[in-house]
N, C-alpha and C positions, 0 to 999 in steps of 0.2 A: 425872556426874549433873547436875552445872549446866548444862551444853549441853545436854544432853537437854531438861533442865527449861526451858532457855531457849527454845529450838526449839519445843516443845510450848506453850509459854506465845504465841509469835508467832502459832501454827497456832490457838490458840484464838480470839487476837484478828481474824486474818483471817475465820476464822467468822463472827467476831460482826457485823464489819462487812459480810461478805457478803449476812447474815441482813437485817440494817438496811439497806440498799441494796433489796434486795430486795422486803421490807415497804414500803419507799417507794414504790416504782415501782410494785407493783400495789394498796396502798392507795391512792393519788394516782389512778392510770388508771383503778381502779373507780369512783373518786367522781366521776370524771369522765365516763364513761360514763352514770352513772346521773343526772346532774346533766343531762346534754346530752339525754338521752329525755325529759327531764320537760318540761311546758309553760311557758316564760318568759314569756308576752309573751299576753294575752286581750282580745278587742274587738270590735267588732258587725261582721259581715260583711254586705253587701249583696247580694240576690242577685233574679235578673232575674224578670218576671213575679209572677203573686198568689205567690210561697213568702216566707214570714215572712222577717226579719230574724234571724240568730242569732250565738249570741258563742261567737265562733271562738277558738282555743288553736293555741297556736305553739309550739314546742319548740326549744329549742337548734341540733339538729340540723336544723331545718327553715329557721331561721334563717342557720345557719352548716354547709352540707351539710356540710363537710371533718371538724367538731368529733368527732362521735361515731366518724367510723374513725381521726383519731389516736389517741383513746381509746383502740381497740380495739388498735392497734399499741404502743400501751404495753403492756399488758396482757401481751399475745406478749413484748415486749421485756423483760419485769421475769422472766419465765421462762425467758427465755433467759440470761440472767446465768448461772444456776446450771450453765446448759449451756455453755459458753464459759472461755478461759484465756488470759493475759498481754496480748498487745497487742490480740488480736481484743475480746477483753470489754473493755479501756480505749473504744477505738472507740464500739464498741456502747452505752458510756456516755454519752459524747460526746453521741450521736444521740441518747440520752434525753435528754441536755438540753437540746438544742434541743427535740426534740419536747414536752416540760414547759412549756416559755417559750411554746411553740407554743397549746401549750392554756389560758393562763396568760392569753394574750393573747387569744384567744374570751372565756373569760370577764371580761376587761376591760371587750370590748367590750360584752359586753349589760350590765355597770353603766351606762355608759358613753352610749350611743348610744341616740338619740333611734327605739326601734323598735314605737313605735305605741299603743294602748291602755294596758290595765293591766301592767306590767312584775313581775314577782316579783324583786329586787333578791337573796333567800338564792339559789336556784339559779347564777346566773351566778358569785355570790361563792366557790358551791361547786366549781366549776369551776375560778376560777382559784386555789382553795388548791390541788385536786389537782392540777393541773396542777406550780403550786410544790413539791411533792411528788414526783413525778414528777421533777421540773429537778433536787432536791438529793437524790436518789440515782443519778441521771447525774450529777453531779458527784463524788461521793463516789467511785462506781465510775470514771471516766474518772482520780482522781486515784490511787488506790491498788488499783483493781482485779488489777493483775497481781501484787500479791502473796497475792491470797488462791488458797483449796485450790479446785480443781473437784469436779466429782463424781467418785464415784469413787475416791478417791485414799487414803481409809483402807484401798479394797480392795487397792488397790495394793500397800501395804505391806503388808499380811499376805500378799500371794502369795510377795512377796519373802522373808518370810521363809522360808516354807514350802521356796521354792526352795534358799533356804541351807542350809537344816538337811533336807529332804528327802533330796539328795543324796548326801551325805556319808555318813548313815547306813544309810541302803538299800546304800550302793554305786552308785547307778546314777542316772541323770538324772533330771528331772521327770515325763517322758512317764510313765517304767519305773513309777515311783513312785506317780503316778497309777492306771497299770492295776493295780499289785499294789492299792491297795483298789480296785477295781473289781470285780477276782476275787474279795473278800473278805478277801486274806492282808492283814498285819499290815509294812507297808515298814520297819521300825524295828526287823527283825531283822537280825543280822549274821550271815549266810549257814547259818542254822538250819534244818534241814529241815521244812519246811510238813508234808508225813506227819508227821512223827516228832513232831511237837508237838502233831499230831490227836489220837495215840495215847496 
């Protein structure tokens, strides 16, 4: 019962941190995404001929093309976690956290760098939280990733059981087991006549 309990108590904590990995990555990439659409950066355009002067808006993404499709590649990547096991999801972590640092470092830049007019200073700071967000659940997962559960895998065990005690009791393998409920009979008789128990 202790190993059980103990195993069950591991299986819990991989959850948890798979959950919190997870929540990272696409809390961080969303704020990041939405931070990178928004306008940073507003200021008088000049334009040819009598048409007026007018104050033109710049966005993240217009600034920094690459910003909003890492974003976007987080996003995928924080849902691909759940989809992924052992060394491929450490990896896969990895790469989040470059790509976090990645987005971390856009919004650096537009604290940072001298890009014209009126600057919005929260948007870019928004950026590089997500982004840091984003980096420390690729970190978390590139560190501990291969021992958590994938998807899946509570189903696992219940087939398994099913297969162990199916068997046995029927007499007969999985498949057998299977179509006997299919047909409606009851696999968990021992060699009791299906008539004779209609009757």
């Amino acid at each position: 019962m202790s190993a059980a309990g103990g195993a069950g108590g591991a299986g819990g904590a991989g959850r948890r941190e798979l959950a919190y990995a997870v929540l990272l990555c696409l809390a961080g990439a969303g704020l990041a995404v939405w931070a990178a659409g928004s306008t940073w950066v507003t200021g008088l355009s000049d334009r040819p001929g009598p048409l007026p002067v007018v104050d033109e808006g710049r966005t993240g993404g217009h600034l920094l093309p690459w910003l909003p499709a890492l974003a976007l590649v987080g996003l995928a990547g924080g849902g691909a976690l759940l989809a992924t096991r052992g060394r491929l999801r450490r990896v896969l972590g990895g790469l989040l956290a470059l790509l976090g640092l990645a987005l971390a470092a856009g919004g650096g830049y537009g604290l940072g760098a001298d890009l014209g007019g009126r600057v919005t200073r929260l948007l870019p700071a928004l950026c590089l939280l997500g982004g840091l967000l984003v980096a420390a659940g690729g970190l978390l997962t590139a560190a501990r990733g291969d021992r958590w559960p994938t998807m899946g895998t509570r189903y696992e065990r219940g087939a398994g059981s099913v297969r162990r005690t199916a068997g046995p009791i029927a007499g007969a393998g999985t498949v057998e087991a299977w179509d006997a409920l299919d047909r409606g009979e009851d696999p968990t008789t021992r060699g009791e006549d299906p008539e004779g128990s209609r009757k």
